[in-house]
C-alpha positions in Angstrom: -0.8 -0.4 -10.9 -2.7 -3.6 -10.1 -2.2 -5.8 -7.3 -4.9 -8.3 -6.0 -7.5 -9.6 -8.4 -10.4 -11.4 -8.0 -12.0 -13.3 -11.0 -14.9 -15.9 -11.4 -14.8 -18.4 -14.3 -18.1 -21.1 -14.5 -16.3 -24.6 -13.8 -18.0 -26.3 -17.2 -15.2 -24.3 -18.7 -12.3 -26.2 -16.8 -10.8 -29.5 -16.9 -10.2 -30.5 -13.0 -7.5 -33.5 -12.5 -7.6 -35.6 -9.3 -3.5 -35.0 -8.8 -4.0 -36.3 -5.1 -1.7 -39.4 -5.8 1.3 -36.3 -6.3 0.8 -34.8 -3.6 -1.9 -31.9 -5.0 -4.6 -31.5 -2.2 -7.9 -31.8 -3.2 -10.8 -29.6 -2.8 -11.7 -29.3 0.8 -15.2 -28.4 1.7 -15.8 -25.2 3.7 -18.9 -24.2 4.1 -22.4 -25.9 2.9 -25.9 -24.9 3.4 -29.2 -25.5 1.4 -28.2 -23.3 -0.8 -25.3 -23.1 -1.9 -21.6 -25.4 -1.3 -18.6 -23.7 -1.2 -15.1 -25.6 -1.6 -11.7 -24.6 -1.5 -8.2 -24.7 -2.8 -5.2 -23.9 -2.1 -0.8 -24.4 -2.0 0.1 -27.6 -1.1 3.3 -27.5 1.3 5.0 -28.9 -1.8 3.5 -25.7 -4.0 5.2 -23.2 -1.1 8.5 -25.4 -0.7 8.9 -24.7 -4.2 9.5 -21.0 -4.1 6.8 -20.4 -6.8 3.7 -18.1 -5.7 0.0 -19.8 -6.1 -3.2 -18.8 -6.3 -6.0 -19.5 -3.7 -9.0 -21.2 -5.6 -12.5 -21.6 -4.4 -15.6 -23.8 -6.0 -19.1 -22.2 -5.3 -22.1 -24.3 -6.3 -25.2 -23.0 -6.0 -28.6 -24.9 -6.6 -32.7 -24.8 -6.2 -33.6 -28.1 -4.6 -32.0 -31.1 -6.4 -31.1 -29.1 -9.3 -27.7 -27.7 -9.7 -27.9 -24.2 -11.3 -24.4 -22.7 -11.4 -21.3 -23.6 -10.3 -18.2 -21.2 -10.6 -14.1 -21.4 -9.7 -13.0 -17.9 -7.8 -9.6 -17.4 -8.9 -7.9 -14.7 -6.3 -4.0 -13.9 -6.8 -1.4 -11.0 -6.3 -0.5 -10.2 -9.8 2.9 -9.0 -9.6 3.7 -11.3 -7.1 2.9 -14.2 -9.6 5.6 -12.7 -11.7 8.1 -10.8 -9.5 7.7 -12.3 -6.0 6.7 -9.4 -4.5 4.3 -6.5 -5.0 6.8 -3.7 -4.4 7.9 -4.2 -8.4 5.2 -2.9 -10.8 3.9 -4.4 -13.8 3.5 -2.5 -17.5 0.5 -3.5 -19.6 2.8 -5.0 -22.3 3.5 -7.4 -19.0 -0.1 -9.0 -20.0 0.5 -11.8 -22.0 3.1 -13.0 -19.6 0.7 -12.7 -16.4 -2.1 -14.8 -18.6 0.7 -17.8 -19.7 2.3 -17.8 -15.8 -1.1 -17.6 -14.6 -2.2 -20.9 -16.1 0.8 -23.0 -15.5 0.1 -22.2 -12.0 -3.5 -23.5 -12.3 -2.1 -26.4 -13.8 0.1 -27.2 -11.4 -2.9 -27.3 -8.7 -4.6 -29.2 -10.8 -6.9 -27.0 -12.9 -7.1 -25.9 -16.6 -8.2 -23.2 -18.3 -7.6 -21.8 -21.6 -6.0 -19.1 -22.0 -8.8 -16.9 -23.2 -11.1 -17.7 -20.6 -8.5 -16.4 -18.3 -7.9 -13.4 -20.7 -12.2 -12.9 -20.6 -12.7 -13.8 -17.0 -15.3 -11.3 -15.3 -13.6 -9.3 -12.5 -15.0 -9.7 -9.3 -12.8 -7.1 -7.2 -9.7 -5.3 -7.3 -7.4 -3.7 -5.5 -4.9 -1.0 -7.8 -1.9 0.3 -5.9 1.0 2.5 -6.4 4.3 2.4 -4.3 5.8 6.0 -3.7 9.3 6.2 -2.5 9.8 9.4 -0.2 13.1 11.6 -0.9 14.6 14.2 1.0 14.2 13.1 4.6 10.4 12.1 4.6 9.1 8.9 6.0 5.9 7.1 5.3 5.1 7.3 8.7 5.1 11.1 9.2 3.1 11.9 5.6 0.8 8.6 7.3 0.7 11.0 10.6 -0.4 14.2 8.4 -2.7 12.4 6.0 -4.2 10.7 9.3 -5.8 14.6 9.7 -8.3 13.9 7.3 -11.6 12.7 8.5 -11.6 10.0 5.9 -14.9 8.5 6.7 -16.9 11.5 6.0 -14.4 11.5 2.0 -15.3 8.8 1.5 -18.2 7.6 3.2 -16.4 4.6 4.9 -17.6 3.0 7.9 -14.5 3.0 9.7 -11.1 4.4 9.9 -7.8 3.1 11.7 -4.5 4.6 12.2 -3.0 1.5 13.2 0.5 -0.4 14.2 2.4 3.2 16.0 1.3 5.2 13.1 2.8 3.2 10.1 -0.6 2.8 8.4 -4.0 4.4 7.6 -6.8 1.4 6.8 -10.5 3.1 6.2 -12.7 0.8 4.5 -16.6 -0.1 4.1 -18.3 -3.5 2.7 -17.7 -2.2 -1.1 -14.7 -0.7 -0.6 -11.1 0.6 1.6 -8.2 2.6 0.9 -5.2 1.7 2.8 -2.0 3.5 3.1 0.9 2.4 5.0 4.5 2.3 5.3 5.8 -1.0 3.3 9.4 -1.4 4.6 8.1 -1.4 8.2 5.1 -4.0 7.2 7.7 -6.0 6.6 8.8 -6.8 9.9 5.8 -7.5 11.5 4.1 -10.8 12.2 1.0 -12.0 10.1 -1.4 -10.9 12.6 -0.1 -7.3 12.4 1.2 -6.9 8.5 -1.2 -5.3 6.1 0.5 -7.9 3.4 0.3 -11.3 5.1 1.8 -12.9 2.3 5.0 -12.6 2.8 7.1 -14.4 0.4 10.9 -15.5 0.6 11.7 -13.2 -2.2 9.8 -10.2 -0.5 11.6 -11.1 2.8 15.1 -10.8 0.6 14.0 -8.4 -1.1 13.6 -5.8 1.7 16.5 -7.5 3.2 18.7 -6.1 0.6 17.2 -3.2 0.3 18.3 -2.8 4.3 21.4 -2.5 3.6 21.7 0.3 1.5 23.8 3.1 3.3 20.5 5.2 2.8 17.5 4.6 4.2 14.7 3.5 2.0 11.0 4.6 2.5 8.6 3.4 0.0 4.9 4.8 1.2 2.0 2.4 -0.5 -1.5 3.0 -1.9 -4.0 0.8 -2.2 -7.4 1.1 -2.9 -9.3 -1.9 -3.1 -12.6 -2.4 -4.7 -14.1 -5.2 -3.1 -17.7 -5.7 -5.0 -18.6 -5.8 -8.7 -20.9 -3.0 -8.1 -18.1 -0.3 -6.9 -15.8 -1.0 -9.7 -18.8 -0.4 -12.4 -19.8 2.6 -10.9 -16.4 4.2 -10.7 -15.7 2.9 -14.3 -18.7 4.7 -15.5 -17.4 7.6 -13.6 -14.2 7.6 -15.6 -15.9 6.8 -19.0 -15.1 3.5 -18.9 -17.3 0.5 -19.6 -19.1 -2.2 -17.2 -18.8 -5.5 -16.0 -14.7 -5.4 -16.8 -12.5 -8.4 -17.4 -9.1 -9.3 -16.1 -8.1 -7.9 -19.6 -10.0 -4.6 -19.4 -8.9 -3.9 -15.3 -5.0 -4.5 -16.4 -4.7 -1.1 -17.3 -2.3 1.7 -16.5 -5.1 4.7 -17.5 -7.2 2.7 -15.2 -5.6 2.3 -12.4 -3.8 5.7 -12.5 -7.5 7.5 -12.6 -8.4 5.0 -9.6 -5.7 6.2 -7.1 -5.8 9.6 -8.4 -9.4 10.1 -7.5 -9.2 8.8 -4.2 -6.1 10.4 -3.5 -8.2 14.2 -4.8 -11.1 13.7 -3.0 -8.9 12.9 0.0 -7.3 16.4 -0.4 -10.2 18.0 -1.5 -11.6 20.8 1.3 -8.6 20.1 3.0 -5.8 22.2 1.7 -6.0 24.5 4.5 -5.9 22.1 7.4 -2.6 20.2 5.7 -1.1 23.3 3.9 -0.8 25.9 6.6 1.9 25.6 8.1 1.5 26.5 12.3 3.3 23.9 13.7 2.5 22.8 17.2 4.8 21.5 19.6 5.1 17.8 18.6 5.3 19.2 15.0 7.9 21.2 15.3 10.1 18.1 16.9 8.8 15.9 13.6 10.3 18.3 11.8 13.5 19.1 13.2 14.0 14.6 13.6 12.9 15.1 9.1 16.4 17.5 9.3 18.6 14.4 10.2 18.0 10.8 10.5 20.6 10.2 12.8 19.5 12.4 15.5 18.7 11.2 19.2 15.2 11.7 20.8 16.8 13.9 23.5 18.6 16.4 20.9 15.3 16.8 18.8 13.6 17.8 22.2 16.3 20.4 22.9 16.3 21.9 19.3 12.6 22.1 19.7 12.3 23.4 22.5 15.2 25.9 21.7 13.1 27.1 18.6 10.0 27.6 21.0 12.0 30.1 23.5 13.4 31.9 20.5 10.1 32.7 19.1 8.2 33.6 22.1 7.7 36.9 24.0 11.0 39.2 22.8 12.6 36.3 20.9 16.4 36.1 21.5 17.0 39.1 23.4 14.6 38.0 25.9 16.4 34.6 26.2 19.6 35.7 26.6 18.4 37.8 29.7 16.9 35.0 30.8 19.8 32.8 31.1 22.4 35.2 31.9 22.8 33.8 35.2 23.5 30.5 34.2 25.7 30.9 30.8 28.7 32.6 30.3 29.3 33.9 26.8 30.8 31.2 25.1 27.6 29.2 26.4 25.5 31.1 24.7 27.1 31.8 21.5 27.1 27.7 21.2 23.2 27.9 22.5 22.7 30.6 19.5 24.7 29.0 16.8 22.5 25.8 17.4 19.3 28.2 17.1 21.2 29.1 13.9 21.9 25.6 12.5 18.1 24.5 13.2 16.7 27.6 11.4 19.0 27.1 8.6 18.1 23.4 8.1 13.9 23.6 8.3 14.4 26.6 6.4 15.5 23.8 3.8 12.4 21.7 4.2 9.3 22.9 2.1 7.0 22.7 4.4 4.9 19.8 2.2 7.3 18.5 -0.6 6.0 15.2 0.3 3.0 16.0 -0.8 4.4 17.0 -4.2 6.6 14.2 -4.6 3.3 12.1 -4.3 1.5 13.9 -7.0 4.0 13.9 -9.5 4.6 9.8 -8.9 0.5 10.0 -9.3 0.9 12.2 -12.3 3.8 10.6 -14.1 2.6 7.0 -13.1 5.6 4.9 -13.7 6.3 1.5 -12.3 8.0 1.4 -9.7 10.8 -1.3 -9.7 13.7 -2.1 -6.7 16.7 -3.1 -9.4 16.9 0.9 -9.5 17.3 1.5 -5.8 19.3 -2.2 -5.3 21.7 -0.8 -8.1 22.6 2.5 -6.1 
């Protein structure tokens, strides 16, 4: 769906109040040179203490000489967290009107009006569509992360750099125009600013995931986002799609959108790489992510034996070779407990499709639903 959005709206079309004397900061300058003055806005302590989520505002004026020749308000917000909170919950397109009408009573409240069709018709300077993809039968975010993390995603997409960052729990490849980011979003949670991929944090996303703790299940919700960062990206992947340029905030708030968005990257991330993810010759430290996918619950130290257990089964004459092996050093009952756990491993990856994970993403791609938490928080 749609997460951060960028849009530019020429001040002659607002009505700024001076709300200083109520405790609304004022524009502060932050950067000025002979061309151009740039001034910002944003929460006031009272804004944040109120629980309500704000938009960050900046004023660019740019002149010739003494002659003042445009002057523009950036309006940059997380769209579902203006309505929700959080950006876990997904928004529908019917959701529009209700973004627009939210959206300027925030602006209000700072000290800024618009009308609501100028909002509606505001050009769309970046961004950034995302889809949330909780993981089911025993897969975290950080071991599809680890597989997808295979790719070389700079030569896809022709980003300048990639990162597998914070012990594996994300996947950040990005370029001036552009990034695609995938990480795991329970885990982001729990980091501090610095780290987090989402550094706005809010008190409902904090009790949000704080619920969502203490389900007897684990939760792992793996997150997309790609986020077109200049003007000139989004037209050219619109045109790509069929769609029109130089898109407002109503045009980008769109399901089809978005959907063909993550869909193409996520393709042309997979695309000439079926065989490197798809056959399945696990190594070593595969094997062990595998057998830790079988249960949840188990220690480090047993995930190394069953490993390693697997590995002396499968090499030279397989069990018969083994049992020779340790004859010395097991008695009978030993071993039949040593092969019954060989049995109880092979029985439970024999259980694990090799890459369900990556068919449970497609379908969620496919089927494009929102994703909400009252579903998961009612189980």
């Amino acid at each position: 769906m749609i997460d951060t959005v960028v849009l530019s709206i020429p001040k002659c079309k607002a009505i700024l109040r001076d709300r200083t004397a109520e405790g609304v900061p004022a524009w502060d300058m932050q950067a000025k040179t002979g061309i151009y003055r740039k001034f910002v806005k944003n929460p006031s302590p009272k804004d944040k203490e109120s629980g309500l989520y704000f938009p960050r505002l900046t004023g660019l004026i740019r002149s010739h000489g003494s002659m003042e020749s445009e002057s523009t308000i950036r309006i940059e917000f997380s769209v579902p967290k203006l309505i929700y909170g959080n950006n876990v919950d997904e928004l529908t397109d019917t959701q529009f009107p209700e973004v627009i009408k939210t959206l300027r009573s925030r602006l209000v409240l700072m000290g800024v009006t618009f009308a609501e069709k100028d909002l509606v018709e505001a050009p769309v300077m970046s961004v950034h569509y995302s889809k949330n993809v909780q993981l089911r039968n025993g897969y975290t975010s950080q071991y599809v992360i680890g597989e997808l993390n295979k790719i070389n995603l700079n030569k896809r997409f022709d980003l300048t750099r990639a990162r597998y960052m914070n012990d594996g729990q994300s996947l950040y490849a990005y370029a001036q125009a552009h990034s695609l980011v995938i990480y795991d979003k329970i885990a982001d949670l729990i980091r501090g600013k610095k780290r987090s991929i989402d550094r706005e944090q809010s008190f409902e996303q904090q009790s949000l995931f704080a619920s969502l703790a203490k389900r007897p299940e684990p939760v792992e919700i793996l997150r997309f986002e790609i986020r077109l960062s200049r003007r000139q990206k989004i037209n050219a992947l619109f045109k790509k799609f069929g769609y029109g340029p130089d898109p407002t905030f109503q045009d980008v708030f769109d399901t089809e959108k978005s959907k063909s968005v993550v869909k193409y990257y996520w393709d042309t991330m997979l695309s000439g790489n079926m065989m490197l993810l798809f056959t399945y010759c696990p190594g070593t430290k595969d094997l062990v992510k595998r057998i830790l996918l079988t249960d949840r619950n188990m220690k480090a130290k047993e995930a190394i034996y069953r490993a390693g257990l697997i590995w002396a089964c499968r090499e030279g004459n397989g069990i018969r070779e083994l049992r020779t092996a340790l004859a010395k050093h097991a008695n009978d009952r030993t071993w039949y407990r040593i092969a019954s756990d060989a049995k109880d491993i092979g029985i439970a990856l024999g259980e694990l499709k090799p890459h369900e994970w990556c068919e449970q993403i497609l379908t969620e791609f496919e089927t494009y639903k929102p994703f909400h938490t009252d579903l998961l928080l009612c189980k």
